[in-house]
C-alpha positions in Angstrom: 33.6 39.9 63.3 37.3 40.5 62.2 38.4 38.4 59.3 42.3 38.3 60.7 41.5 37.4 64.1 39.8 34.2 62.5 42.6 33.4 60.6 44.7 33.7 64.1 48.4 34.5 61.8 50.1 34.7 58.5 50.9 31.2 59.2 46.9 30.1 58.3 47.5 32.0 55.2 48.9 30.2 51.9 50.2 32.0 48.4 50.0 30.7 45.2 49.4 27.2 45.7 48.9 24.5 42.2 46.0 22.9 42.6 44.5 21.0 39.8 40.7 21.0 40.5 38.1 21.6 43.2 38.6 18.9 45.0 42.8 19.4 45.0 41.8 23.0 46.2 39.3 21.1 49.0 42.1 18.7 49.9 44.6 21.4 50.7 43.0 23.8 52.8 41.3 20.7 54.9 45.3 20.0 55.5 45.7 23.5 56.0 42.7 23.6 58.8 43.3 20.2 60.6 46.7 22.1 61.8 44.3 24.2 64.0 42.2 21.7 65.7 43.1 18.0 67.2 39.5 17.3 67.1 39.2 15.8 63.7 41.6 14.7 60.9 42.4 16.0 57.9 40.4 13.5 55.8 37.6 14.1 58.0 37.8 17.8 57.2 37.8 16.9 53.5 35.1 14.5 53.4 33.0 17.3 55.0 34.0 20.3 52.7 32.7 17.4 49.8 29.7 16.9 51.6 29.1 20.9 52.2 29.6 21.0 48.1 27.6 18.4 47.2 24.5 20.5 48.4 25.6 23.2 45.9 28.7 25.0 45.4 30.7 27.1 47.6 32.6 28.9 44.8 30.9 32.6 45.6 31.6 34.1 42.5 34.6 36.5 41.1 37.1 34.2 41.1 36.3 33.4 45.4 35.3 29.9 47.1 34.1 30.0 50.9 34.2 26.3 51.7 33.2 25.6 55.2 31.4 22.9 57.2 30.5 22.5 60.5 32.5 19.9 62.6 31.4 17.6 65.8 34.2 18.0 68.8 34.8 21.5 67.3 35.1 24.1 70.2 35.9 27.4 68.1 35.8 28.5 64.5 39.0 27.4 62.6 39.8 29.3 59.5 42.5 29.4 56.6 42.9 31.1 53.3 45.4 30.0 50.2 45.4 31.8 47.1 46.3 29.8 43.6 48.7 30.3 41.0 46.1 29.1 38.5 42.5 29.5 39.2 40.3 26.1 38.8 36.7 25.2 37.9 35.0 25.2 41.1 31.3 24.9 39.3 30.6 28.5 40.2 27.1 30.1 39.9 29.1 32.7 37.4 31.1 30.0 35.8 34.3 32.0 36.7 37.0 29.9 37.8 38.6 30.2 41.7 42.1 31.6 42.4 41.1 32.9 46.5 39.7 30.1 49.1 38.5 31.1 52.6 38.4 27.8 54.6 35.9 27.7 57.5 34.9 25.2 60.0 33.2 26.0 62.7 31.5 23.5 65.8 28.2 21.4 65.0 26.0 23.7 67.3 27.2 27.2 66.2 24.3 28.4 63.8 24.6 32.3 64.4 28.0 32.7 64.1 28.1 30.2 61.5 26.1 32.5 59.4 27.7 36.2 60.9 31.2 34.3 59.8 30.0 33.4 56.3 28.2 37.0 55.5 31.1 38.9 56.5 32.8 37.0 54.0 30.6 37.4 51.4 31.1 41.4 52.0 34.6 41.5 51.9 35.0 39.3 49.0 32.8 41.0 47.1 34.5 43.9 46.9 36.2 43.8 43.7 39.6 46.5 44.7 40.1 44.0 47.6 40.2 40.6 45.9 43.2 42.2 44.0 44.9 43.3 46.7 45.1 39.6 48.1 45.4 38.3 44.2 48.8 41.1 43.7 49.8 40.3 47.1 53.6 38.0 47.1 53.3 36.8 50.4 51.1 35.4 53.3 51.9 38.1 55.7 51.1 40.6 52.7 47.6 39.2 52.8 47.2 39.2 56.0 48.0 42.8 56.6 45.5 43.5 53.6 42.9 41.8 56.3 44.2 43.5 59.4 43.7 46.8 57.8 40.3 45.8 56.3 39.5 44.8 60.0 40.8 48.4 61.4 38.5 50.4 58.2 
């Protein structure tokens, strides 16, 4: 699974946003998402990132968040990534605070690639030399050649 090709463009890709708190964070990349799909609203997005979080935190750890939810009327997976200017308390398991978010919805019946999306994630964002390549990078298209090349490895 390439991580670009879910993101579609640089244009699904946003650089040091302010966001004040989790939820802020939530709020904006479920605005960022609904852009992608006409099948559910921006709010409705939001309300189920919240939900996703309230059975236990998305924040992966190292300064990273992979919200995501799975969305009725959804025909694809939808993705979009912002970085922050000033990382917030996202309640994760290391206590570290987030400054990279990796949106992802994906439809209400889409288990396996639910889960093939999520752990290739989880890989990449692991990978300490990576996540400051996207934290030193000044601009969306910067990151998302960072991914493209990651893709091509």
């Amino acid at each position: 699974m390439l991580i670009a090709a879910l993101l579609i463009n640089a244009d699904n890709i946003s650089c040091n946003n302010s966001a004040s708190s989790k939820k802020r964070t939530l709020e904006k990349i479920s605005h960022m998402l609904a852009k992608n799909t006409n099948a559910t609203s921006a709010d409705n997005i939001f309300q189920a990132l919240l939900e996703r979080e309230r059975l236990g935190s998305t924040g992966l750890g190292k300064g990273v968040a992979i919200p995501h939810a799975r969305i009725p009327g959804l025909t694809h997976t939808i993705a979009s990534m912002m970085t922050l200017e000033s990382p917030v308390n996202y309640e994760s398991a290391d206590k570290k605070p987030v400054d990279i978010a990796f949106g992802l919805l994906v439809p209400e019946d889409d288990g396996d690639h639910h889960l093939q999306h999520l752990a290739r994630l989880v890989t990449l964002f692991r990978e300490a030399g990576t996540c400051q390549k996207i934290r030193d990078a000044s601009s969306s298209e910067q990151i998302f050649e960072i991914l493209l090349t990651i893709d091509d490895a």
